[in-house]
N, C-alpha and C positions, 0 to 999 in steps of 0.2 A: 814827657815825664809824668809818671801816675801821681803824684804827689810830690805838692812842692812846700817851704815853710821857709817865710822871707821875713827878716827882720821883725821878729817875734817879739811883744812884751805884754808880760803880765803880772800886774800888778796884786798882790791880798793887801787891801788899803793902804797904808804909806809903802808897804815893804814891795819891792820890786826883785821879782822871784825870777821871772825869764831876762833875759839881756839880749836884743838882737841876735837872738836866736832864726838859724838859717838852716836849713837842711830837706834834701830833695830821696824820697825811695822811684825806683825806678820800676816799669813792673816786672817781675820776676823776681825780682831779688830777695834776699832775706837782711836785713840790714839795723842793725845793733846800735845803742845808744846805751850806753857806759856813764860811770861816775860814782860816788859814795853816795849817800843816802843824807836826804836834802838839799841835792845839786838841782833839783827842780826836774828832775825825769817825768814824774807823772802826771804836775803839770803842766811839762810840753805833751802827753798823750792825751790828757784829760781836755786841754785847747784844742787838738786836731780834734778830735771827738765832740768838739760843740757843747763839753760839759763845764767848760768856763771861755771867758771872751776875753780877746786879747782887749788891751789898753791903744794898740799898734801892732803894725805889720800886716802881712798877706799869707794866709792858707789857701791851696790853687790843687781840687783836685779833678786829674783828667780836664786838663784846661778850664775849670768855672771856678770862679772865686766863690768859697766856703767857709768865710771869715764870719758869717754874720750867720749863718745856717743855724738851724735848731737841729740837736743832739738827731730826732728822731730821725731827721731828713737825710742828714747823712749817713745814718743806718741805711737808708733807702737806697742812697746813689753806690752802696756797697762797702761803705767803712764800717767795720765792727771792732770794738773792743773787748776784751779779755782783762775783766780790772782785777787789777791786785789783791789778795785774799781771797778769787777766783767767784764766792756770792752767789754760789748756786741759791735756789728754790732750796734750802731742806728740809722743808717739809712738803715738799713736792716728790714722785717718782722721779727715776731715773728718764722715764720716757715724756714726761710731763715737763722736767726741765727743757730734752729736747724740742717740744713744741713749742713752747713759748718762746726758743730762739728763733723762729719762724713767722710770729705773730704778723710782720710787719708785711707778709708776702701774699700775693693775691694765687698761687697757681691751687689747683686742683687739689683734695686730702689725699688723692691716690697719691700723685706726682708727691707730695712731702713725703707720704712714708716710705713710699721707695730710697729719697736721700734719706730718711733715717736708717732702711735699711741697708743701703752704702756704708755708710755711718758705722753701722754694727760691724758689718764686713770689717771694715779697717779694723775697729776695737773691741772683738769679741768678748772682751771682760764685761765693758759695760751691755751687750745683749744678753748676756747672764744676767746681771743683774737691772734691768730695764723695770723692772716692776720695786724695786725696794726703795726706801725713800732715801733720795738722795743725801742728806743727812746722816748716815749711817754708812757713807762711805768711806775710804781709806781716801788718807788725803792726797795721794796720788790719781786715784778714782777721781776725786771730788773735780784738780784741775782737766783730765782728761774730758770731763762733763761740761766744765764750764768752756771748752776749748770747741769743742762738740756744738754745744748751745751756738754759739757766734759761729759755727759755721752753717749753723741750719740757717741762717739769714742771708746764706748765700753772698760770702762777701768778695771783694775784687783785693780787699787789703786785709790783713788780720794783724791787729796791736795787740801786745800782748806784752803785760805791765806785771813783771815779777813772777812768771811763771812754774821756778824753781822752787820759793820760798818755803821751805818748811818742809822740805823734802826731804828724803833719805838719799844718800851719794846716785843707789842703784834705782830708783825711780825718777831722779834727775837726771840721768840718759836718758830712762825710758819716756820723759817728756821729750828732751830733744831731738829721739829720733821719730815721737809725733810731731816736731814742729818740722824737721824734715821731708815730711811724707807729706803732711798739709801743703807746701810750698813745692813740691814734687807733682801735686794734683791741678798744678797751678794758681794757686792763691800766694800773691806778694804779702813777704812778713814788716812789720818795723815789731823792733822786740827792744824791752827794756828788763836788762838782766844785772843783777847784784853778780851773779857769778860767771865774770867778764870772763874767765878762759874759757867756758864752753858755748860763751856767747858766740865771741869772737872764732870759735873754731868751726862753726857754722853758718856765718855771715858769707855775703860778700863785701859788704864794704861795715864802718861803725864811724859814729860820733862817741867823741868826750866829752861830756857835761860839766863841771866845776862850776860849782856857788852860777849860776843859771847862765853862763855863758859856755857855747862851745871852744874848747879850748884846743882839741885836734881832730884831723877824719883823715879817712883814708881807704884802703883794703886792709880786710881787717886781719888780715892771714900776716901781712904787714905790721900792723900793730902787734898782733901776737908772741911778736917778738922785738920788738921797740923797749930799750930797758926800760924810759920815764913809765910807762903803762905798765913792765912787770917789776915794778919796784911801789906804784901805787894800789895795781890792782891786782894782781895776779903771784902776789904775797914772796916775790923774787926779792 
């Protein structure tokens, strides 16, 4: 298992936000975690990412326990995240964002701008525009950069924490067929999406979140069609 998450909790002072929270991605996969907004999604991503500590339970990634790692470290061993509102540099380049998703890495400058120049290959919008300041992107641009950034760091897992958000109908395809292609190049996704049909229509498998407990899993192509899931999420 690349990732595993055992009886989860997490606490923001009295209020107990996560609830024995469990859930394992495998590598390969792309795998979806569902729910309304305040079921506690980001932080279950924001915990596997070392950016808050559980109260209890076990984070286990590629067999080492990562419950007590700092943020940075697990960047290192190859988890990166993709937070919510996406947070680019904007006042940084296009190409300057990409380096700093790199920061953490020791290989050669040639060797990085070649993955930048991969990088371009895949999304020739942004090698148009590599010199303009981030900032001044379309917001579809902006998450494709910040998608970009966290994979310049070379990851084994890619989280990605509302990806969709703010988007236009035809630009949230055109993200899910880059989170397609990322996951094609072999990088395992966990994605956390408001917009559970295109979630789910891309997953292999998905958890349901409700008020911080998971309340069902499965294949998600399965749930896709589960009435309780298209009568809460998928507007059936």
């Amino acid at each position: 298992m690349m990732l595993s998450v055992e009886n989860l909790n997490v606490f923001y002072g009295h209020i107990h936000a996560i609830k024995d929270v469990s859930l394992h991605v495998k590598e390969g996969e792309i795998v979806s975690l569902i729910g309304a907004n305040g079921a506690g999604k980001t932080t279950t991503l924001q915990t596997i990412s070392g950016l808050l500590k559980p109260k209890s339970g076990t984070i286990t990634f590629e067999g080492k326990d990562i419950t007590k790692t700092e943020a940075h470290q697990i960047l290192q061993m190859g988890i990166a995240q993709v937070p919510e509102g996406r947070r680019i540099f904007a006042n940084m380049t296009v190409k300057e964002n990409l380096e700093m998703g790199a920061f953490t890495r020791k290989e050669s400058a040639a060797q990085l701008k070649e993955e930048r120049k991969n990088f371009y290959d895949k999304f020739p919008r942004l090698r148009e525009r590599k010199k303009q300041m981030a900032g001044t992107l379309s917001g579809g641009e902006q998450q494709m950069l910040a998608m970009g950034r966290a994979l310049m760091a070379n990851p084994k897992i890619l989280i990605l924490d509302e990806p969709s958000m703010g988007l236009s109908p035809l630009l949230v395809k055109e993200v899910f067929e880059m989170i397609k292609t990322i996951n094609q190049s072999g990088v395992t996704v966990l994605l956390v999406e408001q917009n559970a049909k295109m979630a789910l229509s891309i997953s292999n498998r998905a958890y349901v979140l409700e008020t911080g407990k998971i309340t069902m899993e499965g294949d998600a192509k399965e749930l896709l069609h589960n009435e309780s899931i298209k009568k809460a999420y998928l507007g059936a």
